[in-house]
VEXBA-242738 format. One line per 3 residues: number of its first residue (from 1); their letters; for each residue z, y, x of N, C-alpha, C. Coordinates in nm, 3 decimals. Atoms other than C-alpha are relative to their C-alpha. Example, Ala and Ser with C-alpha at 12.3 -4.5 7.8 and 13.67 -1.06 7.14 Angstrom:
REM VEXBA-242738
1	as	0.000/-0.119/0.089/0.780/-0.450/1.230/0.000/0.120/0.090  -0.006/-0.119/-0.082/0.714/-0.106/1.367/0.073/0.109/-0.077
//
This chain:
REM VEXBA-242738
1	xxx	0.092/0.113/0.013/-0.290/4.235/-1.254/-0.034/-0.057/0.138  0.050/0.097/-0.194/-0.369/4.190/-0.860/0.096/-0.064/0.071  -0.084/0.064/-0.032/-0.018/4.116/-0.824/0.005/-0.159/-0.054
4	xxx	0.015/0.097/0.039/-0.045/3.821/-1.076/-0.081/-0.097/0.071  0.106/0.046/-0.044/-0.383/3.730/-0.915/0.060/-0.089/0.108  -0.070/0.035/-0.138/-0.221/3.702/-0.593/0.142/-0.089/0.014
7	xxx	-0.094/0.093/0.019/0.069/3.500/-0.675/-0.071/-0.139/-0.055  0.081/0.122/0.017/-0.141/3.235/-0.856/-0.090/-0.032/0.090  0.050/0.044/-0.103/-0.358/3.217/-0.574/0.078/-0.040/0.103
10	xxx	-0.069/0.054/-0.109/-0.102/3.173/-0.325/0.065/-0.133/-0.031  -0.017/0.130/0.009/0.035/2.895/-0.564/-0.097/-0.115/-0.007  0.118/0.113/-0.048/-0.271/2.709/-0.595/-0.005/-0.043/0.164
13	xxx	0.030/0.047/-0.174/-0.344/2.705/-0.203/0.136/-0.095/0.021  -0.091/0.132/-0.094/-0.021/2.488/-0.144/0.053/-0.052/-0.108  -0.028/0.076/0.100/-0.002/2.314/-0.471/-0.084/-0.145/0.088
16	xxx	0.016/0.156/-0.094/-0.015/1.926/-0.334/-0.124/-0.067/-0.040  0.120/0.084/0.034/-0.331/1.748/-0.331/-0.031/-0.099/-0.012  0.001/0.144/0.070/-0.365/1.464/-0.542/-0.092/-0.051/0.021
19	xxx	0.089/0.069/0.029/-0.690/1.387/-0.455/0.003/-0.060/0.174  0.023/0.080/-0.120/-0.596/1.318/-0.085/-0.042/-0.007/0.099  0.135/0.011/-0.089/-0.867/1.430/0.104/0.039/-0.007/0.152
22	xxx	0.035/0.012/-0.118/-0.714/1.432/0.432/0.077/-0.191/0.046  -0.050/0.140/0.015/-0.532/1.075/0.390/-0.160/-0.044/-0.029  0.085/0.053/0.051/-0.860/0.987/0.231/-0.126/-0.032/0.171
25	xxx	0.057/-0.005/-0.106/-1.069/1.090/0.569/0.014/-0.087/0.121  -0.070/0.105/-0.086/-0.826/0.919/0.770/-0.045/-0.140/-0.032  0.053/0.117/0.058/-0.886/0.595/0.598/-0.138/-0.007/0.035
28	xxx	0.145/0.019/0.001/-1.256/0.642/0.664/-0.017/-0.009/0.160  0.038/-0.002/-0.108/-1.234/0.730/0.987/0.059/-0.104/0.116  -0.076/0.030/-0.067/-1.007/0.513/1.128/0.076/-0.160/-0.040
31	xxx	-0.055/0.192/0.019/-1.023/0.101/0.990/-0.166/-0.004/-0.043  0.121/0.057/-0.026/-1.305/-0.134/1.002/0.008/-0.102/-0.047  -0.009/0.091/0.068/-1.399/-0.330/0.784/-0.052/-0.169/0.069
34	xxx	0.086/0.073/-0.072/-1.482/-0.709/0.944/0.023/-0.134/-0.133  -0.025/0.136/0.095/-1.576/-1.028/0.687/0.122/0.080/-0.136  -0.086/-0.027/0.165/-1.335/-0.995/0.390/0.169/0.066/0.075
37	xxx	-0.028/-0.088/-0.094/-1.079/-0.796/0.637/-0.012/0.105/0.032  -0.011/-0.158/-0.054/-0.956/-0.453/0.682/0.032/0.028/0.108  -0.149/-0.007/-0.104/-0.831/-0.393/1.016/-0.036/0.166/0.039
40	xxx	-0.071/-0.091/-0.025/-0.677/-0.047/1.157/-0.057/0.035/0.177  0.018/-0.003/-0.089/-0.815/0.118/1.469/0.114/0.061/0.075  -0.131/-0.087/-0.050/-0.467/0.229/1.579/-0.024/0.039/0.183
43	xxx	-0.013/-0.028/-0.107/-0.537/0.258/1.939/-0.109/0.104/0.002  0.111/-0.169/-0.016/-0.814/0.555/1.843/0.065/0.063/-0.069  -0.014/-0.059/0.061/-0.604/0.679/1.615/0.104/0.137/0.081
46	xxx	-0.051/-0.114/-0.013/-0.502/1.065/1.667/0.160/0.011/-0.037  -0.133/0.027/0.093/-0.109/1.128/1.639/0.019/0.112/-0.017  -0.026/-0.111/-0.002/-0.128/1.486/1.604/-0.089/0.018/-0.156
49	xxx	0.062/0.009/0.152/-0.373/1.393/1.276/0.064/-0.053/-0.112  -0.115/0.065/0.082/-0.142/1.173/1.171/0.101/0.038/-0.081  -0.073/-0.086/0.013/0.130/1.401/1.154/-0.038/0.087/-0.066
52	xxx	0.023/-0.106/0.065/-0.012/1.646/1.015/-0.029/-0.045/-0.153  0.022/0.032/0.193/-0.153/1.424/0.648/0.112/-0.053/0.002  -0.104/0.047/0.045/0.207/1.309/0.676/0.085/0.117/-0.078
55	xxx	-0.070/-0.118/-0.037/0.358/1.647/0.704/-0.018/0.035/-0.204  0.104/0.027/0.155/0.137/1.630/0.295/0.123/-0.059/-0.084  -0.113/0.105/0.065/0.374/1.363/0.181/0.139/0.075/-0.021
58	xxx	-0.118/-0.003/-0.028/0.703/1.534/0.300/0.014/0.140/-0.071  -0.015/-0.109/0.111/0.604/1.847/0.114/0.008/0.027/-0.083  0.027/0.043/0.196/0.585/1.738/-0.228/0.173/0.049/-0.001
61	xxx	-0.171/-0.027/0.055/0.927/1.923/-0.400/0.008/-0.144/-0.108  -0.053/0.096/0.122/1.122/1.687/-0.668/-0.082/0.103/-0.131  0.046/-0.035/0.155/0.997/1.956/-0.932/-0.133/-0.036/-0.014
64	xxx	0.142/0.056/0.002/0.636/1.911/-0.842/-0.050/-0.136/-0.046  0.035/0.140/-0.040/0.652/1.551/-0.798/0.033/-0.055/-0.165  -0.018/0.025/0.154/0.830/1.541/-1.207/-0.081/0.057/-0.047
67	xxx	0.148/-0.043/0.136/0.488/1.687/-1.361/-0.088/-0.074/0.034  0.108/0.081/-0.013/0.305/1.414/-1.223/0.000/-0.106/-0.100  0.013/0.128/0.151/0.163/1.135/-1.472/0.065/-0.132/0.066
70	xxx	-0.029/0.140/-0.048/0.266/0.808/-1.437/-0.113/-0.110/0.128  0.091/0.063/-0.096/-0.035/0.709/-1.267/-0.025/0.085/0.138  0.018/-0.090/-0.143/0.000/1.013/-0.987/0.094/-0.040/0.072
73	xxx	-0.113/0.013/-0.084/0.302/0.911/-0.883/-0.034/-0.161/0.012  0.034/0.138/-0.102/0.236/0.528/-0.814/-0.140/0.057/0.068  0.117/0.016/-0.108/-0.073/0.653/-0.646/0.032/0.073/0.111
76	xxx	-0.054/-0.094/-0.070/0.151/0.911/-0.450/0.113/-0.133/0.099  -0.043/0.066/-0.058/0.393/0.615/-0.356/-0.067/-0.128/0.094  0.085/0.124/-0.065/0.134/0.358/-0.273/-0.107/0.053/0.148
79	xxx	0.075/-0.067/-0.126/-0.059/0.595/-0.023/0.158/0.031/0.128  -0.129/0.000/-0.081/0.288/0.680/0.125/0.046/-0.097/0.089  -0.057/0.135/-0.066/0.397/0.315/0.197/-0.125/-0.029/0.084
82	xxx	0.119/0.017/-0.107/0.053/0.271/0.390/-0.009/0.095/0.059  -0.002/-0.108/-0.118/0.060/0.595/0.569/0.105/-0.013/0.076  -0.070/0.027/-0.089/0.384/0.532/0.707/0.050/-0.128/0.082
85	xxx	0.003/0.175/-0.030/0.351/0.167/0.762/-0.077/0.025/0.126  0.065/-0.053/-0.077/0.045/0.304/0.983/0.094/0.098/0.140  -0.039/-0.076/-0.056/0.275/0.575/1.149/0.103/-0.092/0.078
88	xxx	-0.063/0.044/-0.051/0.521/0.306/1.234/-0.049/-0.110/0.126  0.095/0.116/-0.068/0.285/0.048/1.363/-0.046/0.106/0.175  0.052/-0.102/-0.114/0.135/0.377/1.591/0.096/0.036/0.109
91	xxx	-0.097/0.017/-0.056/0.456/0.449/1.695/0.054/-0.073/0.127  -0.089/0.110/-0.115/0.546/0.128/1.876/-0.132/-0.042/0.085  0.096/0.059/-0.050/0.223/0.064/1.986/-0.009/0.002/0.147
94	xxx	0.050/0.136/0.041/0.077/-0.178/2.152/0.100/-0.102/-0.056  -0.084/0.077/0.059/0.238/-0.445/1.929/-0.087/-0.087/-0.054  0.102/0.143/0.032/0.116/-0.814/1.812/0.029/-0.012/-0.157
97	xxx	-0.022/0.000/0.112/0.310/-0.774/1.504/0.129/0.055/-0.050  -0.136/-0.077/0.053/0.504/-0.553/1.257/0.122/-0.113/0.049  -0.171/0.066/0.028/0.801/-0.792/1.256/0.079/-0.024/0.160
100	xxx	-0.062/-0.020/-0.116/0.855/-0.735/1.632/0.063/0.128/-0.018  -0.096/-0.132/0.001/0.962/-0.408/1.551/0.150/0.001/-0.080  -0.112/0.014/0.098/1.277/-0.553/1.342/0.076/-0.069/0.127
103	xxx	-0.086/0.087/-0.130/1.566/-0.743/1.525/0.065/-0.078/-0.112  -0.070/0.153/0.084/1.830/-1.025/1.439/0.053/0.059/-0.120  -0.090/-0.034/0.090/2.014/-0.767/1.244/-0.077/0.103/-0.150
106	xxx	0.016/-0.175/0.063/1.760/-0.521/1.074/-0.160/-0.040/0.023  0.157/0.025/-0.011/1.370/-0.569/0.961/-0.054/0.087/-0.029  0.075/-0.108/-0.016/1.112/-0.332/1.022/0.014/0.105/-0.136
109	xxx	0.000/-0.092/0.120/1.128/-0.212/0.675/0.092/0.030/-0.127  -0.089/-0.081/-0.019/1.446/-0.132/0.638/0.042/0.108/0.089  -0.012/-0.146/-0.102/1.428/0.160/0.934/0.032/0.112/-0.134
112	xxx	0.043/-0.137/0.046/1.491/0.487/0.767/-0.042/0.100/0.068  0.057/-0.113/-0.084/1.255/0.717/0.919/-0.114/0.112/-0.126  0.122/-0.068/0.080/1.036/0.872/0.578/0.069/0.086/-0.046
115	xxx	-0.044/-0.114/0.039/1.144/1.229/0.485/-0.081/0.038/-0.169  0.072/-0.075/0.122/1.050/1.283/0.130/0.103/0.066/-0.107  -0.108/-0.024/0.072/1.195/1.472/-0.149/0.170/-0.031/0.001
118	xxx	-0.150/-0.041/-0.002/1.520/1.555/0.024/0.085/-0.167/0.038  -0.062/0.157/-0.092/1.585/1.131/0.153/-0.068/-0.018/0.084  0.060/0.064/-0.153/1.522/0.963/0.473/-0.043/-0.136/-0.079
121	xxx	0.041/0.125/-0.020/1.334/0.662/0.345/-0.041/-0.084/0.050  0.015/0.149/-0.068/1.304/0.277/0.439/-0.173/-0.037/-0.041  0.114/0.084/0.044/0.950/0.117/0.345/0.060/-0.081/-0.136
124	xxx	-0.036/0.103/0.134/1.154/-0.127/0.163/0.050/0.104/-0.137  -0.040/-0.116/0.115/1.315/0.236/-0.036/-0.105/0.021/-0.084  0.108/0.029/0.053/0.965/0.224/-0.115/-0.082/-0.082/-0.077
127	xxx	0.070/0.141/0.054/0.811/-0.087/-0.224/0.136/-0.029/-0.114  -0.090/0.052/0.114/1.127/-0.241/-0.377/0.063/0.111/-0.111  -0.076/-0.078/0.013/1.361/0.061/-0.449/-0.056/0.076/-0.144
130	xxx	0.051/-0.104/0.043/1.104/0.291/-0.580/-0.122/-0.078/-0.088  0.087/0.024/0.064/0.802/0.121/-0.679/-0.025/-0.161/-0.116  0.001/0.128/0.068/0.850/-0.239/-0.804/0.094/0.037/-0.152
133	xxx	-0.111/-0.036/0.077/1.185/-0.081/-0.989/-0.086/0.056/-0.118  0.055/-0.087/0.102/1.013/0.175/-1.170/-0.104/0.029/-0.067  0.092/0.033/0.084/0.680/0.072/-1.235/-0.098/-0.144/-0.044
136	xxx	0.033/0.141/0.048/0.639/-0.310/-1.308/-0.172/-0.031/-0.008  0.096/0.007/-0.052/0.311/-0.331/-1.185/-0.044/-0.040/0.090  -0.041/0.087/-0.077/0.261/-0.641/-1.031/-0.157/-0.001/0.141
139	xxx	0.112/-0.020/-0.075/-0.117/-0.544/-0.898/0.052/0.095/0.146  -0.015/-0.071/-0.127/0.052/-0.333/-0.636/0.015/-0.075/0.111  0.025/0.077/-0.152/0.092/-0.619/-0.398/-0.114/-0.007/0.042
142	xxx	0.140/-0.010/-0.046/-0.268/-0.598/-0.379/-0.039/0.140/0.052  0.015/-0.171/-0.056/-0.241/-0.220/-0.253/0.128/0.017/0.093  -0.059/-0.043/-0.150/0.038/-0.171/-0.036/0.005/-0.115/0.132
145	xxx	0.056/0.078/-0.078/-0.012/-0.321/0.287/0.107/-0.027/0.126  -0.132/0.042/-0.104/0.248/-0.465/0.566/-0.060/-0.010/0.131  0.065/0.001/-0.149/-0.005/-0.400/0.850/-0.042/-0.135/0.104
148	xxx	0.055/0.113/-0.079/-0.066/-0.775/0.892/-0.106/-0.101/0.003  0.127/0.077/0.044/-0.374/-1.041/0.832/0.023/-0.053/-0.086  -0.038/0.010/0.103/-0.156/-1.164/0.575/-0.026/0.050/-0.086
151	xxx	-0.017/-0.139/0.128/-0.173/-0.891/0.364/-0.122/0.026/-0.075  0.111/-0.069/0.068/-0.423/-0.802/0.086/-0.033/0.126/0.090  0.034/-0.087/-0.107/-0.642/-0.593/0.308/0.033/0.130/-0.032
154	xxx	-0.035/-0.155/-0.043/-0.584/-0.207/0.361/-0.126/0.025/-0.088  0.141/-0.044/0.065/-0.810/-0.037/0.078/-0.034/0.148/0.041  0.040/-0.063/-0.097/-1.026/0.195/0.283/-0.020/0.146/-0.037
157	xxx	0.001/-0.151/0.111/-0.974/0.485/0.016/0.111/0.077/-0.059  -0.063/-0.074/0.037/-0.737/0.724/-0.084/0.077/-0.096/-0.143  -0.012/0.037/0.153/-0.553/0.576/-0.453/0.021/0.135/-0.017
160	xxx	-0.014/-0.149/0.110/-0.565/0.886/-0.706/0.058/-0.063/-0.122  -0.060/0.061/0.106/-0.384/0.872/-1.017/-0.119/0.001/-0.135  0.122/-0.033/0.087/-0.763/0.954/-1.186/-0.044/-0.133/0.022
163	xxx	0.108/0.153/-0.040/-0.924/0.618/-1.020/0.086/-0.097/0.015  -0.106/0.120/-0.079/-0.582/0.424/-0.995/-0.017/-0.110/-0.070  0.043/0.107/0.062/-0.704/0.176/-1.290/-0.106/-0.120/0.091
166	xxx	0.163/0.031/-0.104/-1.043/0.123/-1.126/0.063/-0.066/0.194  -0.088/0.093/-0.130/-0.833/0.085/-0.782/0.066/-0.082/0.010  -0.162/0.133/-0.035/-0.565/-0.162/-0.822/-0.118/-0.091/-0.068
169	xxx	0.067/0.094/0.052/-0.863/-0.362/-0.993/-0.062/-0.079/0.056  0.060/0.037/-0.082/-1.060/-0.339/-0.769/0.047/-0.119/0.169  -0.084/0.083/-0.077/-0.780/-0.458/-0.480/0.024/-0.145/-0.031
172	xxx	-0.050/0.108/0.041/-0.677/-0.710/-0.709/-0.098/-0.114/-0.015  0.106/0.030/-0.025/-1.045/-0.867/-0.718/-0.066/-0.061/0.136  0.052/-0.015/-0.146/-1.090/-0.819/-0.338/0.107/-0.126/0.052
175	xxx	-0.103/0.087/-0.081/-0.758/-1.021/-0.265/-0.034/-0.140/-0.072  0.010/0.078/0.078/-0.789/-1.267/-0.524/-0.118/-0.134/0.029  0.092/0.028/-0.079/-1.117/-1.384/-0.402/-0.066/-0.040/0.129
178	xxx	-0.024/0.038/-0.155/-1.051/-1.417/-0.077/0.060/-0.110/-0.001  -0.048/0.145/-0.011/-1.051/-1.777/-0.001/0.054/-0.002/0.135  -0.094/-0.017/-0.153/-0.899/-1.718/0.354/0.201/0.016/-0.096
181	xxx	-0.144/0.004/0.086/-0.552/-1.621/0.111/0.022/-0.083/-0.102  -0.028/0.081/0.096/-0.606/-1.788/-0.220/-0.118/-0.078/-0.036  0.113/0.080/-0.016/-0.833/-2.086/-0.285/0.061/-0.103/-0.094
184	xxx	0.007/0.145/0.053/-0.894/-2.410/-0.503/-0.030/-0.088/0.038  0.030/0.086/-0.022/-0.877/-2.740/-0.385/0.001/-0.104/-0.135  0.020/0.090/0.091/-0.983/-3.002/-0.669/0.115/0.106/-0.132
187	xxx	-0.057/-0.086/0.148/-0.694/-2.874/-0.949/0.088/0.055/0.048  -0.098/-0.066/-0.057/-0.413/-2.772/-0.694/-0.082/0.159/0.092  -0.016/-0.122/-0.048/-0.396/-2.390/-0.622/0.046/0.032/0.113
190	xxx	-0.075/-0.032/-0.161/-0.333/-2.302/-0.237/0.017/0.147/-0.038  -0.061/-0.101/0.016/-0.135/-1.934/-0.302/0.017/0.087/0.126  -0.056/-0.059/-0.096/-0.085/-1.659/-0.068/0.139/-0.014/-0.049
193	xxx	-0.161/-0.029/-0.011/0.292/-1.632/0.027/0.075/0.065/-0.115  -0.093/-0.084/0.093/0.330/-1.323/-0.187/0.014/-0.035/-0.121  -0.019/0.028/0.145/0.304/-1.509/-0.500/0.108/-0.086/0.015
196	xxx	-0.118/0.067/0.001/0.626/-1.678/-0.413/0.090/0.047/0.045  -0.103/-0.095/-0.036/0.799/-1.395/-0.259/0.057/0.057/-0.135  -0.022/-0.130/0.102/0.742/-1.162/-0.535/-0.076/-0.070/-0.200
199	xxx	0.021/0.117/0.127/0.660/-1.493/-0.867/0.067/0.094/-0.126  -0.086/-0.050/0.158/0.914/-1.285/-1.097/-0.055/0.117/-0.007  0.109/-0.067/-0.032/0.630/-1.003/-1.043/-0.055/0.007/-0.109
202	xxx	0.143/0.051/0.076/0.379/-1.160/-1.243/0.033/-0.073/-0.130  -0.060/0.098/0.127/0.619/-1.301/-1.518/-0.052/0.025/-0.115  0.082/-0.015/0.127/0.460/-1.104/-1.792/-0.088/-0.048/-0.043
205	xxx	0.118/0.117/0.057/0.183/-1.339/-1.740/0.019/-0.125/-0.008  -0.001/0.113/0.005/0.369/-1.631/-1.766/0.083/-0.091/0.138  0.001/-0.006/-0.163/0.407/-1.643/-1.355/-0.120/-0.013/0.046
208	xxx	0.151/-0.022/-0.122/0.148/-1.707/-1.068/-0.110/-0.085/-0.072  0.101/0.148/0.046/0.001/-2.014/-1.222/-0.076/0.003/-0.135  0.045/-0.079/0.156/-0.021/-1.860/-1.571/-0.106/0.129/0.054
211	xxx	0.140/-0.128/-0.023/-0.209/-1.534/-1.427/-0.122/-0.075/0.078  0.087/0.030/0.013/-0.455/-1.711/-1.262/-0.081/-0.091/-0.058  0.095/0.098/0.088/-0.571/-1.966/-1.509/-0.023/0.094/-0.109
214	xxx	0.060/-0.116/0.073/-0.591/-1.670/-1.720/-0.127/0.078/0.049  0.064/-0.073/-0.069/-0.783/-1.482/-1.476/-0.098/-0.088/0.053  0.131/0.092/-0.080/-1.027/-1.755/-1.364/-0.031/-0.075/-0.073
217	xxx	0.037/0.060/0.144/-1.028/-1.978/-1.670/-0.029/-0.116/0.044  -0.040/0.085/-0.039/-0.914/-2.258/-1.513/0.116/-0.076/-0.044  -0.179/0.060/0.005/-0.613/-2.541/-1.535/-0.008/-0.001/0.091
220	xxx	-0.060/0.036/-0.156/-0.360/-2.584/-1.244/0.083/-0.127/-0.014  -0.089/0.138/0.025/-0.191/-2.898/-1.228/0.169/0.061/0.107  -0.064/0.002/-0.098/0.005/-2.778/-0.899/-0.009/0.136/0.040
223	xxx	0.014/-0.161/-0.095/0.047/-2.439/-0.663/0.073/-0.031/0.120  -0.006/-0.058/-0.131/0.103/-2.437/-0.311/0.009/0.114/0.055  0.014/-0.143/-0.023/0.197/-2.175/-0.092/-0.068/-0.034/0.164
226	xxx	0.050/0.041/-0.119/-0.016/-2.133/0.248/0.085/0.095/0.090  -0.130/-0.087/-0.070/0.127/-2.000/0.562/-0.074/0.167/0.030  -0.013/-0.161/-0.038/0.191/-1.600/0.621/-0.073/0.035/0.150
229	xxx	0.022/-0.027/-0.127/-0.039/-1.457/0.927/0.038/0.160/0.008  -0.070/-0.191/-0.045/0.183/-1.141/1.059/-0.035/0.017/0.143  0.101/-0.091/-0.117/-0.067/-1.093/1.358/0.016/0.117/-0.065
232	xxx	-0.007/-0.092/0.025/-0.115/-0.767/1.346/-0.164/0.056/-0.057  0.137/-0.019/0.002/-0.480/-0.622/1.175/-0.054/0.153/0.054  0.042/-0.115/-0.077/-0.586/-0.427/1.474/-0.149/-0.038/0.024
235	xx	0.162/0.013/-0.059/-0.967/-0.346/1.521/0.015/-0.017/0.155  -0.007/0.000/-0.183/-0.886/-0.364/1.922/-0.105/-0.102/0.070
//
């Protein structure tokens, strides 16, 4: 019986922690919120802390990672693509903006530098590959984050696959609202970018123009797209 004991205790202690807490800390300790704006204190940020809630990510086995629900695992990929988005940004730092780190031939997020379950992944292996593919869940542009002022801000909390309803709602609320990205002039819709990157996204509702006259209870006559700011969102 103490043998049993002792084997289930040793698997608990490095069974993976879904709830995050040291990703979660990080996030707290280390972006600032300013106006409707997340930005990233990367030039305080620790890289030996870093490394280490990454080190989290890269431990997850494939068997582990197949008993998760559907909602652990997009909340496992969506913390991923912002932790290493972060790690890359830290990396090159000082930098004005991700897309300096790409060249003529090759954009930032295509690098393969993410070690998980046994691949070297890209960002984009991530976002497109992995997460758009497999879980049609168009609120995630409002949660993963491209490290720029563009971007639906950086949400300053862990996602769990317990609060991931409540989270992507909440994102989707926060961005949405933000008249710096999306705004009404008279009946024409000014759009962030990503609703014209990623339009076949949101098709289940019709497209962009259909989800928010749903969602605001409005007509659109028109949609506009405004321009992309890939400054970088550094607290500095």
């Amino acid at each position: 019986m103490k043998y049993w004991f002792l084997i289930i205790l040793s698997f608990n202690t490095f069974a993976f922690d879904q709830t995050y807490k040291k990703w979660d800390k990080f996030l707290q300790n280390y972006t600032l919120k300013k106006g409707k704006q997340t930005l990233v204190k990367y030039s305080e940020i620790k890289e030996d802390e870093l490394k280490e809630l990454l080190s989290e990510f890269e431990s997850i086995t494939k068997e582990e990672f197949a008993s998760f629900s559907e909602n652990e695992k997009l909340a496992f990929w969506i913390n991923a693509y912002n932790a290493y988005t972060i790690q890359l940004i830290k990396k090159n730092y000082p930098v004005k903006s991700i897309k300096d780190l790409g060249s003529l031939f090759s954009s930032p997020w295509s690098k393969e530098f993410i070690p998980i379950m046994g691949k070297t992944m890209s960002l984009d292996n991530i976002e497109h590959d992995t997460i758009r593919k497999n879980y049609k869940e168009p609120r995630i542009h409002f949660a993963v984050n491209c490290a720029s002022l563009g971007c639906p801000s950086l949400y300053q909390r862990a996602f769990t696959g317990a609060k991931l309803e409540k989270q992507l709602s909440e994102v989707e609320d926060h961005f949405l609202n933000n008249k710096e990205k999306n705004l009404m002039k008279g009946n024409i819709l000014y759009l962030s970018k990503i609703f014209d990157w990623y339009g076949d996204d949101f098709e289940k509702f019709g497209g962009p123009k259909q989800y928010f006259e749903r969602k605001f209870e409005f007509k659109v006559s028109d949609i506009e797209f405004l321009d992309y700011d890939w400054k970088l969102n550094d607290a500095k």
